[in-house]
BAFI-3210 file (N, C-alpha, C; in Angstrom, 3 decimals, decimal comma, padded with zeros to 6 digits):
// residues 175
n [1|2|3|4|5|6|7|8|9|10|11|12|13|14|15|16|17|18|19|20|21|22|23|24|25|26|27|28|29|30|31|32|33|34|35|36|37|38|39|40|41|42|43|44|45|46|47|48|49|50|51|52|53|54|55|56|57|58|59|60|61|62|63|64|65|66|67|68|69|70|71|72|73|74|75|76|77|78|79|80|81|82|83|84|85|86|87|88|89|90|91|92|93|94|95|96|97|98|99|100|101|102|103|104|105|106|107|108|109|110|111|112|113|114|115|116|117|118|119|120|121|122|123|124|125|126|127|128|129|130|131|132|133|134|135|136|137|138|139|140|141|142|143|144|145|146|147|148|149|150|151|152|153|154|155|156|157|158|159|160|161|162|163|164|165|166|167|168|169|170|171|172|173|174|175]
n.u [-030,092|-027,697|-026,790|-027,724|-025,588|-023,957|-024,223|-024,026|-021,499|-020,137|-021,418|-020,159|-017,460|-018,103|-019,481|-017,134|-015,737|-017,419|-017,500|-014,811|-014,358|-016,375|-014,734|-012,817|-013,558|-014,796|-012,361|-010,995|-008,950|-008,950|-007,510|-006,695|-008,944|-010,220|-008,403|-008,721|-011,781|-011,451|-010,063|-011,606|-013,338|-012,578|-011,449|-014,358|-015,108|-013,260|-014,238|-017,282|-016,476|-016,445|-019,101|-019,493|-018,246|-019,971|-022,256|-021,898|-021,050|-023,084|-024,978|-024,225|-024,126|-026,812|-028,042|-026,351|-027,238|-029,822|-032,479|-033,760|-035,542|-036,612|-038,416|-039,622|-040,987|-042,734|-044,414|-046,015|-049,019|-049,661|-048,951|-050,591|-052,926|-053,185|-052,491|-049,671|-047,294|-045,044|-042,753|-041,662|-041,015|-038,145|-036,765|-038,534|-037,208|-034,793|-034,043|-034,197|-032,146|-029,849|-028,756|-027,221|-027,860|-029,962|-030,516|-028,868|-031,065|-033,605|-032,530|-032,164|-034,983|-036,092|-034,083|-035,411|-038,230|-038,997|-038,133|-040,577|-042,438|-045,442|-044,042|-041,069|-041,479|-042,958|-040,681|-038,569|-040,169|-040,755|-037,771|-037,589|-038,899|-038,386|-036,125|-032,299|-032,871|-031,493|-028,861|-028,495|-029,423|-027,423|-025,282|-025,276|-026,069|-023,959|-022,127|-022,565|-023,186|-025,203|-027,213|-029,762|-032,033|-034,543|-036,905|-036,477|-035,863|-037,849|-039,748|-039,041|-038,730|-041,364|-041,969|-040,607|-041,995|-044,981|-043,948|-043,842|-046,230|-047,570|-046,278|-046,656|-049,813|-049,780|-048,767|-050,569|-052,727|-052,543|-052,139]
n.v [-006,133|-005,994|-006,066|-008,523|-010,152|-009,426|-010,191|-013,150|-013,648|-013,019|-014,385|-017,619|-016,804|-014,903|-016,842|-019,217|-017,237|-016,823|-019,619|-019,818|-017,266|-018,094|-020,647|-019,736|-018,395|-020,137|-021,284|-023,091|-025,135|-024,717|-024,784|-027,795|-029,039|-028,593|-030,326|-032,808|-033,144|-033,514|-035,614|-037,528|-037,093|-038,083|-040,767|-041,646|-041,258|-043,353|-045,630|-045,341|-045,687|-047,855|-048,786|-046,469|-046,821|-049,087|-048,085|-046,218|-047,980|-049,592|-048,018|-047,187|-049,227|-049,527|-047,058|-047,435|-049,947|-049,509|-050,823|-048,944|-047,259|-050,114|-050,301|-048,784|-048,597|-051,270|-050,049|-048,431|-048,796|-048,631|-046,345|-044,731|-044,703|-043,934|-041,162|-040,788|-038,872|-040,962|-039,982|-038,867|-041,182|-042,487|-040,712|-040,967|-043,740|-043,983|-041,509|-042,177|-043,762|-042,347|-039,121|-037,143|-038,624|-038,475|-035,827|-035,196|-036,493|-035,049|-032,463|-033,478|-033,882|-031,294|-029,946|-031,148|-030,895|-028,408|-025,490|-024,313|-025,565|-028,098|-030,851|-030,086|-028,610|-030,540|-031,963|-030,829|-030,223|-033,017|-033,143|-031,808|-032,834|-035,216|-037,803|-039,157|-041,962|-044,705|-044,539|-042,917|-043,797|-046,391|-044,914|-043,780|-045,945|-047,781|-046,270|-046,093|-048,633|-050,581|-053,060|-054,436|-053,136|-052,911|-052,259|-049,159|-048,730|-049,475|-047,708|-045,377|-045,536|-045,887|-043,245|-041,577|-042,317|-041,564|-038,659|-038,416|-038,830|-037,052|-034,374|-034,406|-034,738|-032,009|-030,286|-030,644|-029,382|-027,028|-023,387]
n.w [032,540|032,861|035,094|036,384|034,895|035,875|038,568|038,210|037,158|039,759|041,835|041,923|043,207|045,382|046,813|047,145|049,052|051,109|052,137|052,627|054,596|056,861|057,494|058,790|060,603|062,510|062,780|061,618|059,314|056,719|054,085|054,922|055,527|052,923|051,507|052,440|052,416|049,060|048,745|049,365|047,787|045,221|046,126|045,877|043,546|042,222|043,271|042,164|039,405|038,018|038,029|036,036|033,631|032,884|032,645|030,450|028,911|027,931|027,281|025,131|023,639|023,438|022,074|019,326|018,351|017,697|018,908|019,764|017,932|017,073|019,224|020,031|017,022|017,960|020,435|018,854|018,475|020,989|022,205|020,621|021,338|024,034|023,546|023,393|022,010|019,447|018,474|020,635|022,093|022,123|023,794|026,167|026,719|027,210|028,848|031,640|031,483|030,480|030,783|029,207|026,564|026,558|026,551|024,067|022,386|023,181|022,170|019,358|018,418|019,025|017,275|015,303|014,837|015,675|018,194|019,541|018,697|019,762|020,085|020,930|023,216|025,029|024,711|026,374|028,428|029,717|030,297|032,234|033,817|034,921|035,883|035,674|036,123|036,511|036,659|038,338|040,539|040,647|040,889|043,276|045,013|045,032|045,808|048,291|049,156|049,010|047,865|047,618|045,326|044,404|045,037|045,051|042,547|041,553|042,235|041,387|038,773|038,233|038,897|037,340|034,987|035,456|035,607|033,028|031,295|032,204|031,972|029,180|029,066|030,605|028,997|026,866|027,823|028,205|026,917]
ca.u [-029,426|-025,804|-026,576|-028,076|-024,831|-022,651|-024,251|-023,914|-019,921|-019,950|-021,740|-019,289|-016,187|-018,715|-019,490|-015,827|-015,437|-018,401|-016,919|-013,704|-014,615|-017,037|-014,097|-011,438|-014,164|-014,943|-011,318|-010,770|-008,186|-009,809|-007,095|-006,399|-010,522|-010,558|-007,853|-009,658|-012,503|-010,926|-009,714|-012,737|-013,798|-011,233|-011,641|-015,677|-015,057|-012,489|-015,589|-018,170|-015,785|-016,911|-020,365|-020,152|-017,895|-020,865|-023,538|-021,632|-021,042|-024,530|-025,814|-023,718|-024,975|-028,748|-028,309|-026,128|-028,003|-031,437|-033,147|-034,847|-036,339|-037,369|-038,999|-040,768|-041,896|-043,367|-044,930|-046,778|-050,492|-050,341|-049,091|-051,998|-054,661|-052,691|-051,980|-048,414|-046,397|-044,080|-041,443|-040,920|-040,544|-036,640|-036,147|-038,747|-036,686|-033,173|-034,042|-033,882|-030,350|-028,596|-028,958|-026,410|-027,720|-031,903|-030,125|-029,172|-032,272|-034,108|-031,972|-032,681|-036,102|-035,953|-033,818|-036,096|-039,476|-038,963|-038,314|-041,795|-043,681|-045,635|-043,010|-040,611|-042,067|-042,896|-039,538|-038,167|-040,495|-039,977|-036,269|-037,393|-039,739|-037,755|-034,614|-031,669|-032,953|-030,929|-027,537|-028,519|-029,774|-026,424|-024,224|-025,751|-026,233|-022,719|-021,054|-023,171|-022,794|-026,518|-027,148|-031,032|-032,362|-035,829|-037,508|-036,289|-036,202|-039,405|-040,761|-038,101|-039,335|-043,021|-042,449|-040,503|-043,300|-045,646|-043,876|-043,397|-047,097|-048,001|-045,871|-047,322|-051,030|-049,839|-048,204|-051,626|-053,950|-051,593|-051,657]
ca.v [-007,343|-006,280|-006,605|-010,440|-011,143|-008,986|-011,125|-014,280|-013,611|-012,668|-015,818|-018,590|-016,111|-014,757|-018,574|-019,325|-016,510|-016,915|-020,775|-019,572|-016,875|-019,233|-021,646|-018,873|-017,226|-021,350|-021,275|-024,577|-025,579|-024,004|-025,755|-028,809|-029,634|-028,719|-031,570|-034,332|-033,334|-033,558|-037,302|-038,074|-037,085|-039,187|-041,906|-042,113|-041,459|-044,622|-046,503|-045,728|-046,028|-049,009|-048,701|-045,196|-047,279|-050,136|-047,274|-045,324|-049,545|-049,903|-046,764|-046,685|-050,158|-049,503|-046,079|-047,873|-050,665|-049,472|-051,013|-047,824|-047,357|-050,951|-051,086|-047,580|-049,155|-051,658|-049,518|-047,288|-048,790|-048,528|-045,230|-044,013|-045,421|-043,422|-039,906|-039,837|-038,743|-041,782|-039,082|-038,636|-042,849|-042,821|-039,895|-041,387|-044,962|-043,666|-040,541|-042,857|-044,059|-041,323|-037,632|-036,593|-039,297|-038,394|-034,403|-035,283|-036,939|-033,909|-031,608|-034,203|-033,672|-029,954|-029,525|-031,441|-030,256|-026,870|-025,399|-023,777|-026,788|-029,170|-031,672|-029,220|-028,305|-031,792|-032,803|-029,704|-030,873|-034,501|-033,212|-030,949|-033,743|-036,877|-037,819|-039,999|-042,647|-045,794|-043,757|-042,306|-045,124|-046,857|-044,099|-043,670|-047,463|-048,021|-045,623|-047,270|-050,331|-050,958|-054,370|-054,765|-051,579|-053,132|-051,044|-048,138|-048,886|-049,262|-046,712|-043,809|-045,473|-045,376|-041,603|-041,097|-042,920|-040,482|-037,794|-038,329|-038,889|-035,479|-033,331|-034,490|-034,269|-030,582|-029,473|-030,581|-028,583|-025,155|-023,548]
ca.w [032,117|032,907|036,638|036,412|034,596|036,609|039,916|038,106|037,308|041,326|042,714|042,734|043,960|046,984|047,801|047,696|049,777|052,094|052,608|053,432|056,181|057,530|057,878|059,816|061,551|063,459|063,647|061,116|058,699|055,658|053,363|055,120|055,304|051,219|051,193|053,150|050,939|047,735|048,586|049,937|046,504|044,472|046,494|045,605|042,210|042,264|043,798|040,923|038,192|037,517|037,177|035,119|032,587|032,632|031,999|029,300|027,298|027,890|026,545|023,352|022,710|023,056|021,332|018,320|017,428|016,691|019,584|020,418|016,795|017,481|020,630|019,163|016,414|018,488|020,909|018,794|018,908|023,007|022,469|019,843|022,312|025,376|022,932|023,474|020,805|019,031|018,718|022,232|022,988|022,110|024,906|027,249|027,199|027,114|030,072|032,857|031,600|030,394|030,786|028,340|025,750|026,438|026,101|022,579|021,587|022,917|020,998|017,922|018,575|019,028|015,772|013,926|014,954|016,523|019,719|019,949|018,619|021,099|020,679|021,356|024,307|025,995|025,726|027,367|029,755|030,044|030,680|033,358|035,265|034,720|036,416|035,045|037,264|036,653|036,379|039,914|041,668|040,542|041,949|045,014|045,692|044,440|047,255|050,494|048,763|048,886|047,144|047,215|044,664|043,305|045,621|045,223|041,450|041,265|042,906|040,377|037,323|038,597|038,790|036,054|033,917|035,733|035,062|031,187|031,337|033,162|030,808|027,630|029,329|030,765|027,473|025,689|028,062|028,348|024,898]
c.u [-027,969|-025,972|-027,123|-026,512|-023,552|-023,245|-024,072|-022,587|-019,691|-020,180|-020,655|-018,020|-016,872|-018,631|-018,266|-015,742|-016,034|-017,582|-015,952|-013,127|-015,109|-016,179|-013,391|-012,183|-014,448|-013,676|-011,054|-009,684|-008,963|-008,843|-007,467|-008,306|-010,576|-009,588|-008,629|-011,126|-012,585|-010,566|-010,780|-013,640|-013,321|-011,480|-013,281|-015,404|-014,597|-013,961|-016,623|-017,504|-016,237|-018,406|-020,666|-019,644|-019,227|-022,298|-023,463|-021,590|-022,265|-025,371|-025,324|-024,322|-026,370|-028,713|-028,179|-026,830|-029,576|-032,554|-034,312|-036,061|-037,430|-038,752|-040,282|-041,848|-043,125|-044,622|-045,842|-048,110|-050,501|-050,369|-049,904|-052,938|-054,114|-052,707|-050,970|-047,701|-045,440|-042,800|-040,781|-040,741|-038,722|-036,521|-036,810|-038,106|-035,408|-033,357|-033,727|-032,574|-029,471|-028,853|-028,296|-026,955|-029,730|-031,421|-029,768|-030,211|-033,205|-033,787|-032,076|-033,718|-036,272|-035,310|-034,516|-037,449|-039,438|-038,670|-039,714|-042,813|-044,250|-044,743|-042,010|-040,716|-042,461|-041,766|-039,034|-038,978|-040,568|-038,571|-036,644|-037,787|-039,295|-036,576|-033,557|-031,401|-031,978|-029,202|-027,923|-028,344|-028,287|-025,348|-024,439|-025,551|-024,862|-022,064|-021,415|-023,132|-024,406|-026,693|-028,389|-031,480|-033,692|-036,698|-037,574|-036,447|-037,413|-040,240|-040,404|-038,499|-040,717|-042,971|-041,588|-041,804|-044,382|-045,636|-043,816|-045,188|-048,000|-047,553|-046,484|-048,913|-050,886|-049,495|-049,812|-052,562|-053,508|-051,775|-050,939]
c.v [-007,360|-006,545|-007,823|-011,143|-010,914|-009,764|-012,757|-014,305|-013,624|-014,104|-016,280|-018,157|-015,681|-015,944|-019,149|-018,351|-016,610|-018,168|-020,397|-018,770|-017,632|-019,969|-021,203|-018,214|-018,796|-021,668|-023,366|-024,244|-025,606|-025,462|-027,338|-029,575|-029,491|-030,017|-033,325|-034,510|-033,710|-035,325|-037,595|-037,993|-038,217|-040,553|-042,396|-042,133|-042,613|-045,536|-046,685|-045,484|-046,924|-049,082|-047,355|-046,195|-048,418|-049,672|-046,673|-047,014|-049,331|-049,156|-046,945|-047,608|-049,901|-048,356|-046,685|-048,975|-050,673|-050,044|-050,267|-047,368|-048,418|-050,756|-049,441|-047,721|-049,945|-051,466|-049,018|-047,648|-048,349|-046,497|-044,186|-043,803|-044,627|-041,789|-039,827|-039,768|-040,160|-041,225|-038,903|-040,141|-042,949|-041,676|-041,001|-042,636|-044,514|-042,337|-040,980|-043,485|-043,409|-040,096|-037,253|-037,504|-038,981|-036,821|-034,386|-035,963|-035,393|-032,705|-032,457|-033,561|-032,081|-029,454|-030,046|-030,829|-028,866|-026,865|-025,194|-024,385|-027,966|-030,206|-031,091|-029,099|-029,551|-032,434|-032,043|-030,241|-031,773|-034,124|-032,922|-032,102|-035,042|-036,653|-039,089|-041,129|-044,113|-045,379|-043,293|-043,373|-045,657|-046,247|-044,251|-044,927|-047,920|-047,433|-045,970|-048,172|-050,743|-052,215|-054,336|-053,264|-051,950|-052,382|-049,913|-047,999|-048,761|-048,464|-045,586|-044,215|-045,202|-043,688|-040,846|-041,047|-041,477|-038,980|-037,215|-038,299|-037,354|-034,751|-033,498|-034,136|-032,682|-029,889|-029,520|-029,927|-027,302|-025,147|-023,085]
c.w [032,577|034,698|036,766|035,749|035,143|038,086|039,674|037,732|039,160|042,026|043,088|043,277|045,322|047,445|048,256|049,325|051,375|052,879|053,614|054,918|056,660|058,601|059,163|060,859|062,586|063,682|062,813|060,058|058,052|054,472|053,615|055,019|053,628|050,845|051,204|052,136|049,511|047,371|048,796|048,310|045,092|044,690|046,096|044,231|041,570|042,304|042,703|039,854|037,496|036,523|036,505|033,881|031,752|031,877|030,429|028,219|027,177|026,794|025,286|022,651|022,008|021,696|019,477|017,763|016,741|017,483|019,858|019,376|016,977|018,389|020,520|018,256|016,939|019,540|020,861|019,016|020,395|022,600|021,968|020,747|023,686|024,797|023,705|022,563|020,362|019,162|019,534|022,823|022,965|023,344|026,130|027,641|027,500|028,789|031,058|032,949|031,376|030,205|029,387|026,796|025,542|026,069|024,400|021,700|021,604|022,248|019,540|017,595|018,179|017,783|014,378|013,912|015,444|017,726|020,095|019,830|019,860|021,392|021,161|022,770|025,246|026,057|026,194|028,588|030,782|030,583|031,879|034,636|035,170|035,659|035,564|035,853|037,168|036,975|038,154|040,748|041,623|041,096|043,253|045,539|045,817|045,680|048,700|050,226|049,253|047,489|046,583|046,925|043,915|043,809|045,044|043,401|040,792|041,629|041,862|039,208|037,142|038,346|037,493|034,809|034,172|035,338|033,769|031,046|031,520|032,368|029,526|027,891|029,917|029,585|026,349|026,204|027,874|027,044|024,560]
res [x|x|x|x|x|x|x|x|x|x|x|x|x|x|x|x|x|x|x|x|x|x|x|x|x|x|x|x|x|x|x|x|x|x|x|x|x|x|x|x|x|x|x|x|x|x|x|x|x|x|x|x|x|x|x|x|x|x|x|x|x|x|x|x|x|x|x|x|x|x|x|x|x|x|x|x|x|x|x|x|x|x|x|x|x|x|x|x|x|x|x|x|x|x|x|x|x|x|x|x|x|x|x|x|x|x|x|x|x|x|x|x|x|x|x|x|x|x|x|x|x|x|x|x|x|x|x|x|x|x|x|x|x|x|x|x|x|x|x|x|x|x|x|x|x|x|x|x|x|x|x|x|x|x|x|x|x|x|x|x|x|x|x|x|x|x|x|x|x|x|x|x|x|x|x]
***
């Protein structure tokens, strides 16, 4: 154990390191390229400012008003007649918009039912096979300035869906 945590203190100082020969051994402006990078960083961040501020209103709304209870409530016959848990509908709607906001549902989840219990365990998994697809798409699209996203939209919620689907049917065959 002390050497997994004595190579994981090591990592990101080798990688530095690795970078930096890399840079002197091609004979480049090690700093001056970490500069141009750094704006180049700044300057994108400037760019989706916008739409992180639009994601984080968004989210607090849905989360605060009870929508998600709602639209749970509403849900549950499909989801009887499908076996997917009710418990896991507030992560599976919220996952695709906010990582950090489907991370505290699944820690909800997880402190209320167990870690080791099947719900437990499918949303650990749902985390693992989902992505925070509307929050992505929006970055990404946002910095090429990509306009038309129904495509591509539709194809990341298709596999999200899939994948929320797949973990709850793999979590119920594994025992």
């Amino acid at each position: 154990m002390k050497i997994i945590n004595f190579a994981s203190n090591l990592a990101m100082p080798m990688i530095i390191l690795l970078i930096v020969a890399y840079g002197l051994k091609e004979k480049n402006k090690v700093f001056d390229t970490f500069l141009v990078g750094a704006k180049e960083g700044i300057e994108t961040t400037f760019k989706i400012f916008p739409t992180l501020i639009g994601l984080f209103v968004a989210i607090g709304a849905l989360r605060s008003s009870g929508i998600l209870e709602y639209i749970t409530h509403i849900a549950s016959p499909i989801l009887n007649l499908i076996n997917f848990p009710g418990e896991l509908m507030p992560l599976a709607l919220l996952r695709p918009v906010s990582g950090s906001g489907s991370m505290a549902i699944a820690t909800d989840i997880m402190k209320n039912c167990g870690v080791d219990t099947m719900l437990g365990i499918m949303a650990s998994t749902i985390m693992g096979s989902t992505e925070t697809t509307l929050y992505t798409i929006a970055i990404y699209t946002s910095c090429i300035k990509v306009k038309k996203t129904r495509g591509i939209l539709i194809a990341a919620l298709t596999a999200d869906i899939v994948g929320m689907l797949v973990s709850v049917i793999v979590c119920r065959l594994l025992p």
